[in-house]
C-alpha positions in Angstrom: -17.6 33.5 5.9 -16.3 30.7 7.9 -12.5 29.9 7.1 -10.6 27.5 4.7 -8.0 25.4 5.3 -5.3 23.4 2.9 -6.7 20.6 1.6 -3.9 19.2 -0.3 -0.9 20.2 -2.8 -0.9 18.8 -6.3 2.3 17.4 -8.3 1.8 17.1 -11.9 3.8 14.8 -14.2 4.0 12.9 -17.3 3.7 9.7 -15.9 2.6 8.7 -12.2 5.6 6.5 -12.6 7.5 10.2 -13.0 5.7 11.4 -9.9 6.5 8.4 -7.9 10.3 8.9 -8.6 10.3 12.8 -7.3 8.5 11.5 -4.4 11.6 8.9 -3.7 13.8 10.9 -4.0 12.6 13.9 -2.2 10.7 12.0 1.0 11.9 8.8 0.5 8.3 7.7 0.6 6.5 6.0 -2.5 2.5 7.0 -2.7 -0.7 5.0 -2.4 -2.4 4.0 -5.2 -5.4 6.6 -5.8 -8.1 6.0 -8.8 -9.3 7.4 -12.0 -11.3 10.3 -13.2 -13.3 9.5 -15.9 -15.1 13.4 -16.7 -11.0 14.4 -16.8 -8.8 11.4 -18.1 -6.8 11.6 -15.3 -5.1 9.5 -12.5 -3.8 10.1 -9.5 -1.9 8.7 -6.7 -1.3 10.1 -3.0 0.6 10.3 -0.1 -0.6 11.2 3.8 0.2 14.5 5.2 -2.4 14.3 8.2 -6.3 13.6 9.1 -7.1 16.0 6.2 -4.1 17.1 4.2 -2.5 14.9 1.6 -0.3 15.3 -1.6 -1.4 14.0 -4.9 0.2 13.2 -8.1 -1.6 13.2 -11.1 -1.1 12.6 -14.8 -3.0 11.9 -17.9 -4.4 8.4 -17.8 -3.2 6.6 -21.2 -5.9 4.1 -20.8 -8.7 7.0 -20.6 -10.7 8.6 -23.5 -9.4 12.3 -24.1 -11.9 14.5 -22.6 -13.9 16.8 -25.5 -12.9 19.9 -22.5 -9.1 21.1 -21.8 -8.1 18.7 -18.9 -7.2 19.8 -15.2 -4.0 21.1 -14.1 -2.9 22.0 -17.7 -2.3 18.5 -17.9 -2.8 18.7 -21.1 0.8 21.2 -21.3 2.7 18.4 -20.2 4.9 16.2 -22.4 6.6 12.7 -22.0 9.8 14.2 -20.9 8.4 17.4 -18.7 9.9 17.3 -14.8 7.1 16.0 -12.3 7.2 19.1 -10.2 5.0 20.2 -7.6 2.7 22.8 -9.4 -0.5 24.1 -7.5 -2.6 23.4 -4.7 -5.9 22.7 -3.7 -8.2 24.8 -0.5 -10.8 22.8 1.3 -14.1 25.2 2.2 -17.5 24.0 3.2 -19.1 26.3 0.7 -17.5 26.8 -2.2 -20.1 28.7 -3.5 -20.0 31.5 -1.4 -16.0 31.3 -1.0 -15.5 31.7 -4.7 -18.0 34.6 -4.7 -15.8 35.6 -2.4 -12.6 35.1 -3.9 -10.7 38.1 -4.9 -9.2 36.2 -8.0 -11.0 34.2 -10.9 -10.4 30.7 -9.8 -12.7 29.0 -12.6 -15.9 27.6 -12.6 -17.5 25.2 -10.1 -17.2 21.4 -11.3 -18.1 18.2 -10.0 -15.9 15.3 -10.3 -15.5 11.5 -9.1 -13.4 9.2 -8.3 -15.3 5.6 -7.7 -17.4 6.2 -5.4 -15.7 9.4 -3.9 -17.2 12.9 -5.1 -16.8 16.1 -4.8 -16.7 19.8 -6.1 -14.1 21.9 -8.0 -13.3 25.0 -9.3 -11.2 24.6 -12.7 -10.7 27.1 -15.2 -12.9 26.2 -18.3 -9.0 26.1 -20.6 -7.6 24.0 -17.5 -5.1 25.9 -16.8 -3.8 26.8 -13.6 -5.1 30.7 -11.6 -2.1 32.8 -11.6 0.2 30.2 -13.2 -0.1 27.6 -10.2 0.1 30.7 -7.6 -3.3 30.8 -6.3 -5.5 27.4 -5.0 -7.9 25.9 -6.4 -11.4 25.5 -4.1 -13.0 22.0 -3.4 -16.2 21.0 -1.2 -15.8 17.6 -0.5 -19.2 15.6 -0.5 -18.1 12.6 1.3 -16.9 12.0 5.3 -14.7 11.4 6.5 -11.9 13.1 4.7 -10.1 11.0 2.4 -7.3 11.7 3.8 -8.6 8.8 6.6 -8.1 6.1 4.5 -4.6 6.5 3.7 -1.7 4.6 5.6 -0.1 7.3 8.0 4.0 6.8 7.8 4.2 10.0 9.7 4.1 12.6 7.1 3.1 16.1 7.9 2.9 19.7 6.3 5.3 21.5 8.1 4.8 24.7 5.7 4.1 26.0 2.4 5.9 28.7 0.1 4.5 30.4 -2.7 6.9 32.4 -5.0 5.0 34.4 -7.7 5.7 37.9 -9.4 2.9 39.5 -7.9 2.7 38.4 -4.2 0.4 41.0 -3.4 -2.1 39.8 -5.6 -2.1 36.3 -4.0 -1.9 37.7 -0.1 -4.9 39.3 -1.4 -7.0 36.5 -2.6 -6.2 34.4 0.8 -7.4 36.4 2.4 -10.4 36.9 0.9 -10.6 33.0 0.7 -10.4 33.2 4.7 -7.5 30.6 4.6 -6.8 29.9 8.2 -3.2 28.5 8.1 0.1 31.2 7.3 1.3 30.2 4.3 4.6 32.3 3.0 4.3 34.2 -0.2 7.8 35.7 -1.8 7.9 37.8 -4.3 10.0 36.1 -7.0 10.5 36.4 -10.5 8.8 33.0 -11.8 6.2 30.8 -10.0 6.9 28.1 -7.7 5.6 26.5 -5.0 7.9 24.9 -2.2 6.4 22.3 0.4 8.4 21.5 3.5 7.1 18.5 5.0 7.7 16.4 8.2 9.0 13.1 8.2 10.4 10.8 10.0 13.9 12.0 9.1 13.6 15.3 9.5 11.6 18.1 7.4 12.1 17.4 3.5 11.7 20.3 0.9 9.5 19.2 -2.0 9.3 21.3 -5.5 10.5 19.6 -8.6 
């Protein structure tokens, strides 16, 4: 199976307003406006980490009709005055068929989802929650080129390195590597979940989590 890389890391919020803020004040950087998903009620907004990595922030769209299925990201779980906090992220593989076969965890079923004209495949858990609390990735197959990531303004934003804290780190060191993730990504064994980005800036490296 060829290998996987880090597609992107997800912060959820009540409010992309709320997800803007965190952003401010952790990178001093604002994000790019992003689109809506109409199959999920959702909208996002995001931020340039390199040719193919970015960050996203995503909330419920109040415009948007409820979906008649659980939303994305436990979105749904969120209320008006929850933190935005940095809560999952997302593994880019050219097959995500045979990588979730793969895949030593359940990571959800296979969706497809669109954004305008931008589309794509996802694995989501049919309740929307997240796999192992936020712990473990989600998969997507993109079905555009080039990577989105592209189109975004570049102020210089990379990711320097991520952390995953979860209860059962041998369960996650586990399912990368049965994912064939290429990067090193530190897990710690911790008592709650929680995923730490450090990220290069112009400034120096900032720590992202909530």
């Amino acid at each position: 199976m060829k290998s996987t890389s880090i597609d992107h890391i997800t912060i959820t919020a009540p409010s992309l307003e709320a997800g803007t803020e965190l952003l401010k004040k952790s990178l001093d950087f604002s994000p790019q406006k992003g689109g809506e998903h109409p199959k999920m009620g959702t909208h996002n907004l995001f931020l340039r980490l390199g040719d193919a990595v970015f960050l996203e922030v995503i909330a419920c769209n109040p415009n948007a009709k409820k979906p008649e299925r659980p939303r994305w990201f436990a979105l749904d779980d969120i209320k008006k005055d929850s933190p935005a906090k940095l809560r999952t992220w997302v593994v880019r593989t050219e097959n995500i068929h045979s990588t979730l076969e793969n895949s030593s965890e359940s990571l959800g079923e296979i969706e497809p989802i669109s954004r305008g004209d931008t589309n794509w495949l996802i694995t989501i858990p049919k309740d929307g929650s997240l796999a192992l609390n936020g712990g473990a990735p989600a998969l997507i197959e993109w079905q555009v080129a080039p990577h989105p990531a592209t189109k975004l303004t570049d102020f210089g934003l990379s990711l320097h390195k991520l952390e995953i804290h979860h209860p059962e780190p041998e369960r996650i060191i586990k399912l990368l590597s049965s994912i064939s993730l290429k990067q090193e990504v530190d897990v710690i064994a911790a008592n709650t979940t929680k995923i730490i980005a450090y990220i290069n800036t112009p400034n120096g490296i900032r720590q992202l989590n909530a």
